[in-house]
BAPA-165239 format. One record per residue (C-alpha): x, y, z. Coordinates in pm, whole numbers, plus 32768, in hexadecimal, padded with zeros to 4 digits. Example, Ala and Ser with C-alpha at 12.3 -4.5 7.8 and 13.67 -1.06 7.14 Angstrom:
2
84CE7E3E830C 85577F9682CA 
REM end
This chain:
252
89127B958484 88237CBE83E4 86D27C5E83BB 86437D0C82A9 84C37D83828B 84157DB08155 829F7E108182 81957EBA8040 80A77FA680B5 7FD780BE803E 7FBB822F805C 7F4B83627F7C 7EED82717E5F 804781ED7E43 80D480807E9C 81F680A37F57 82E67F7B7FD2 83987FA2811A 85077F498158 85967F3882BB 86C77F8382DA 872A801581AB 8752813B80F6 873F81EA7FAB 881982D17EC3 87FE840F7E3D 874F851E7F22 866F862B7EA9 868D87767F47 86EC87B480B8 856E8789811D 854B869E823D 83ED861B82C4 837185BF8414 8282849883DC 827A83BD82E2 813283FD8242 819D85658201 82CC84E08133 81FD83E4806A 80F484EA801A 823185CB7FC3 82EE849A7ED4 818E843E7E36 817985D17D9C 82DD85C87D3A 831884D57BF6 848884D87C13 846484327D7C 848282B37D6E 847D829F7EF0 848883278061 85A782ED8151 858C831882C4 86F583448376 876D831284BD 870F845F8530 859983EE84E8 858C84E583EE 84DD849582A7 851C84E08120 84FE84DB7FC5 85FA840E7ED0 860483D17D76 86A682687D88 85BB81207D82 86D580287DED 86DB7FFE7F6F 88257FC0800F 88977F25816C 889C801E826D 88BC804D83D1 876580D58494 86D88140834F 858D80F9829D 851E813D814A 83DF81378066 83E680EE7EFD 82D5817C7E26 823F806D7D30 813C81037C76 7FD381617C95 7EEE80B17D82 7DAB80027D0A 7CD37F8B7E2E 7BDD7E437DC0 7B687D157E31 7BEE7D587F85 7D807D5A7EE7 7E687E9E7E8E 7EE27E7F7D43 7FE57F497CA9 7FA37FE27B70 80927FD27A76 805F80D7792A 8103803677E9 81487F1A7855 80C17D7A7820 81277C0378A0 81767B0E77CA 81397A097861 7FB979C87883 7F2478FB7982 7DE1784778D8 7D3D78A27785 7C31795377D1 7BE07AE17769 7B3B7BBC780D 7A887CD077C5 7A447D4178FC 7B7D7DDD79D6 7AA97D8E7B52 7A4B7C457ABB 7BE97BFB7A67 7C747CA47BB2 7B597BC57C8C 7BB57A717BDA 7D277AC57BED 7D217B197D6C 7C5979AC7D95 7D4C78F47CFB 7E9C78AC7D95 7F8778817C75 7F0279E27BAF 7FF07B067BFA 7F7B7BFC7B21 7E867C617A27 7EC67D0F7909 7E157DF27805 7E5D7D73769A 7DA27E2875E0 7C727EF975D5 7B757E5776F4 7C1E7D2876EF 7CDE7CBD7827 7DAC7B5E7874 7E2D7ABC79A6 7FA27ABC79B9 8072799E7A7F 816C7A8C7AC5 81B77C1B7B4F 82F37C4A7A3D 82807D37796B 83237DCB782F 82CC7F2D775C 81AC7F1A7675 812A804575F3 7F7B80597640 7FAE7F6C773A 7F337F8778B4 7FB07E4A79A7 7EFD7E247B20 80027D737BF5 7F487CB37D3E 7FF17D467E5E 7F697D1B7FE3 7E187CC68068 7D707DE8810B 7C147E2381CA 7B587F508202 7AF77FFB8337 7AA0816683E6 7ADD81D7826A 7C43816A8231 7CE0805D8197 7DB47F5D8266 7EC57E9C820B 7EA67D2982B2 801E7CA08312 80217B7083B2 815A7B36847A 81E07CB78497 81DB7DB185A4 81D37F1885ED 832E7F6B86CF 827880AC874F 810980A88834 805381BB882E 7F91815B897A 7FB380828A30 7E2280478A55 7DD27EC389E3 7CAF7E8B8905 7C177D4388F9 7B987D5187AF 7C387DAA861D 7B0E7E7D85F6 7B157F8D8740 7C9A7F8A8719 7C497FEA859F 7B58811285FB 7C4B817786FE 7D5681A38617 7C6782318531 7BFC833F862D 7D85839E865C 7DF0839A84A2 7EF184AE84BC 7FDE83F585F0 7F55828E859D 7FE2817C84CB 7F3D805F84EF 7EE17F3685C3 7FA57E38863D 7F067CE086EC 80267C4087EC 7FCF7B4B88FD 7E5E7B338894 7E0A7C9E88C9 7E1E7DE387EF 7EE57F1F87FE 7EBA80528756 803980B386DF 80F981D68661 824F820D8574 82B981618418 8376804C84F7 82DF7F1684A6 83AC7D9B84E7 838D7C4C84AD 82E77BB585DC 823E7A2D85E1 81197A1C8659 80B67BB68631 7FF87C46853C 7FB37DBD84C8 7EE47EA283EE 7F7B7F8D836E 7EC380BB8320 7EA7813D81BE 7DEF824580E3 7C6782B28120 7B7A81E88070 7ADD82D87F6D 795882AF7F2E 78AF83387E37 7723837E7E26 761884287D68 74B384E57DA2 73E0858F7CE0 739187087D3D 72ED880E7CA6 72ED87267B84 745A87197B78 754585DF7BA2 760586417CE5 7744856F7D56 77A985677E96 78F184DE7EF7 796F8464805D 7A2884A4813D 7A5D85D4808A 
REM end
């Protein structure tokens, strides 16, 4: 019997959902990628790709279908829509688009305010925008098209750390270690896979210690948990200078 994996994460201000094994239709080009970061970065430019495919030669690339399909030793990404990052959750931003079904009464006027209460409570899926600085909880994530509209659909907790974002799965692992060195804390795996960005892919915790791990292979595994590494968290500052208004932005 297949055992299928389905796992969101986040990269290049995209959501993207994982499927492993399977595949999708309709390949752009002949261009083939080595790592999957470099074929996300490439799908997120491109608006007629829907989603990245890596084959059984381990090579990755760029496809304009969105429906995964069973495969042998193949893995797949989805993209969902624009990331939001708030109140420690990913939510996918969805232009033109509202829930009907709400999920209390009140209206806010606030979008932080809507996203924080939303992420507290455990039957809101959604929040959307219906009309100008007004925002309501939604009980569902089924949207339908509605001109003006703007729909935030709560997606997976993540924490921040060593300036990235990480992606908390509880009860997944990484197939692939990138050393076999065995940290016995979240936080010094964290800055060690921080340290190594470009090979690194997250964290994985298995048998009470933590690994620093490598590759886009990521299972099903009770009683493991990873962290999947996602996009730089982007801050934003001012200062005053020569009595101008200066921004500085980070890590940039």
């Amino acid at each position: 019997e297949v055992k299928y994996t389905t796992v969101t994460i986040t990269y290049d201000n995209y959501v993207w959902k994982m499927y492993k094994p399977k595949y999708l239709s309709g390949k752009i080009g002949s261009t083939t990628y080595k790592t999957r970061n470099d074929a996300l970065k490439a799908c997120a430019k491109n608006s007629k790709c829907n989603g990245v495919t890596k084959d059984k030669t381990k090579k990755y690339a760029l496809y304009t279908g969105s429906t995964p399909r069973p495969g042998n030793g193949v893995i797949s990404y989805v993209k969902q829509g624009k990331s939001y990052t708030a109140s420690s959750t990913v939510w996918t931003v969805k232009s033109n688009s509202v829930v009907s079904k709400d999920y209390g009464t009140t209206v806010y006027t606030d979008l932080s305010k809507a996203l924080k209460a939303c992420a507290a409570a455990s039957g809101c899926k959604a929040v959307s925008k219906v009309a100008s600085g007004k925002y309501k909880l939604k009980a569902s994530s089924s949207t339908t098209t509605s001109k003006g509209k703007t729909t935030y659909i709560q997606g997976s907790s993540v924490t921040t750390s060593n300036d990235f974002y990480w992606t908390e799965k509880s009860g997944y692992k990484f197939d692939n270690k990138l050393a076999t060195t065995a940290y016995t804390s979240k936080t010094k795996a964290l800055t060690a896979c921080a340290s190594k960005s470009t090979t690194c892919s997250g964290v994985t915790k298995t048998g009470g210690k933590y690994y620093i791990m490598k590759g886009s292979d990521i299972t099903a595994a009770s009683g493991s948990t990873s962290w999947v590494m996602g996009d730089r968290v982007e801050i934003t500052s001012y200062m005053i200078f020569a009595n101008r208004a200066w921004s500085i932005h980070s890590p940039y």
